[in-house]
C-alpha positions in Angstrom: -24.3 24.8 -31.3 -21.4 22.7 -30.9 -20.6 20.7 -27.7 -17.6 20.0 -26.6 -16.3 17.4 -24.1 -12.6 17.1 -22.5 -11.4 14.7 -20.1 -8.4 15.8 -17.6 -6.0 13.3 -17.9 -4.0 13.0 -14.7 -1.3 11.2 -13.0 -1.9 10.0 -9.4 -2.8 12.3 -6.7 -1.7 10.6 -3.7 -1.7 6.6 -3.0 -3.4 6.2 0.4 -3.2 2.8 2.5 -5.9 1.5 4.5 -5.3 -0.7 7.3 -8.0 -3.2 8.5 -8.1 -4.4 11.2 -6.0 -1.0 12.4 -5.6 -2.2 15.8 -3.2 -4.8 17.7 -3.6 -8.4 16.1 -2.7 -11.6 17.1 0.0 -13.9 15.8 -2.4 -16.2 12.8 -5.1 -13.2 12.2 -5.7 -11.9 9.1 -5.1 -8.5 7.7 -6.7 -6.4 5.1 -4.8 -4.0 3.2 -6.1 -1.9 0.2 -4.8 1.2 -2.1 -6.8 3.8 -3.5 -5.5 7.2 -5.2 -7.1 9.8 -7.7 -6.1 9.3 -11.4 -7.3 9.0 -14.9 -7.0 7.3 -16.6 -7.4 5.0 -13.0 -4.2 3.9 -11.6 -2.5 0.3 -11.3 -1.4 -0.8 -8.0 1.4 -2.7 -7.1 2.3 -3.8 -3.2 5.9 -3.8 -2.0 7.2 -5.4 1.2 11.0 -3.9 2.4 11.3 -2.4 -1.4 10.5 -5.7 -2.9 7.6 -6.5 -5.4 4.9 -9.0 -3.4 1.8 -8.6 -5.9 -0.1 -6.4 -7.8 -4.1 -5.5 -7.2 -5.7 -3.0 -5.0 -6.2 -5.3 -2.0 -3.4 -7.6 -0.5 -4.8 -9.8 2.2 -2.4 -11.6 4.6 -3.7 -14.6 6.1 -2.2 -16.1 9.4 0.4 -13.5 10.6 3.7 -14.5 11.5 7.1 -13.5 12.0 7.4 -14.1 8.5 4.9 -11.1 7.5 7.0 -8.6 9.9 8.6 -5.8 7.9 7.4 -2.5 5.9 4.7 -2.1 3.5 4.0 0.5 0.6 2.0 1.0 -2.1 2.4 2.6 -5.5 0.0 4.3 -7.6 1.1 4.0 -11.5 -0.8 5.4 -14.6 0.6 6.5 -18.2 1.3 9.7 -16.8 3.0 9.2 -13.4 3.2 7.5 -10.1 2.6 7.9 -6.4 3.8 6.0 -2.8 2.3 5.6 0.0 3.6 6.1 2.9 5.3 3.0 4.4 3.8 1.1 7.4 5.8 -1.3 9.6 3.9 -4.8 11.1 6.2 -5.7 14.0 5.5 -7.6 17.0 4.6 -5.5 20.3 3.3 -5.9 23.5 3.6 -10.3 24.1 4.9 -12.4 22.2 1.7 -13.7 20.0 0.5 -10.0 19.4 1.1 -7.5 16.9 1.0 -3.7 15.5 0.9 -1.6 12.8 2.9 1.8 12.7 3.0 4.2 10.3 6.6 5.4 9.3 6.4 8.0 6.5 8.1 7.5 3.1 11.3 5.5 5.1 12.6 3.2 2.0 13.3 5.5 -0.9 11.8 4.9 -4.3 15.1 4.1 -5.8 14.9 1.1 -3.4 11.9 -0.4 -5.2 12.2 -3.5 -7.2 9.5 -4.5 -9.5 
């Protein structure tokens, strides 16, 4: 009897963003976010901020929020076979003047307006 083995190679699924902490935040809190999708072989991750490269890695941390970190975040899901977005979020200031929120906004920058 022969056995034989095969592994399903696959692009990414989806590229799902996780926001933590999810609620309001204050002007100089930190922020947790992290990438996860279904691939093999497994997928890199790379973070854009407005459709600009900021880092690769499946968690970005932002330390000390400030006006400087407002703007729309995505991630994308690569492997030798395809790639995946996230759906972009938007950090902007709500509610005072010292506090903050996160808002989901669908795909809203295209992925031709992605530079790596």
């Amino acid at each position: 009897m022969t056995l034989m083995y095969f592994s399903v190679l696959d692009p990414p699924k989806c590229a799902s963003m996780f926001i933590s902490p999810s609620a309001e935040i204050v002007e100089g809190d930190s922020v947790t976010l992290s990438c996860s999708s279904d691939s093999n072989p497994p997928a890199k991750i790379s973070w854009f901020k407005g459709g600009m490269f900021v880092r690769s890695g499946r968690i970005y941390s932002i330390s000390n929020i400030s006006s400087d970190h407002s703007g729309e975040y995505k991630c994308k899901s690569i492997n030798e076979h395809g790639e995946k977005y996230s759906d972009a979020v938007m950090l902007s200031k709500c509610c005072g003047v010292h506090n903050w929120i996160w808002r989901n906004i669908g795909g809203r920058f295209s992925d031709s307006e992605l530079q790596q």
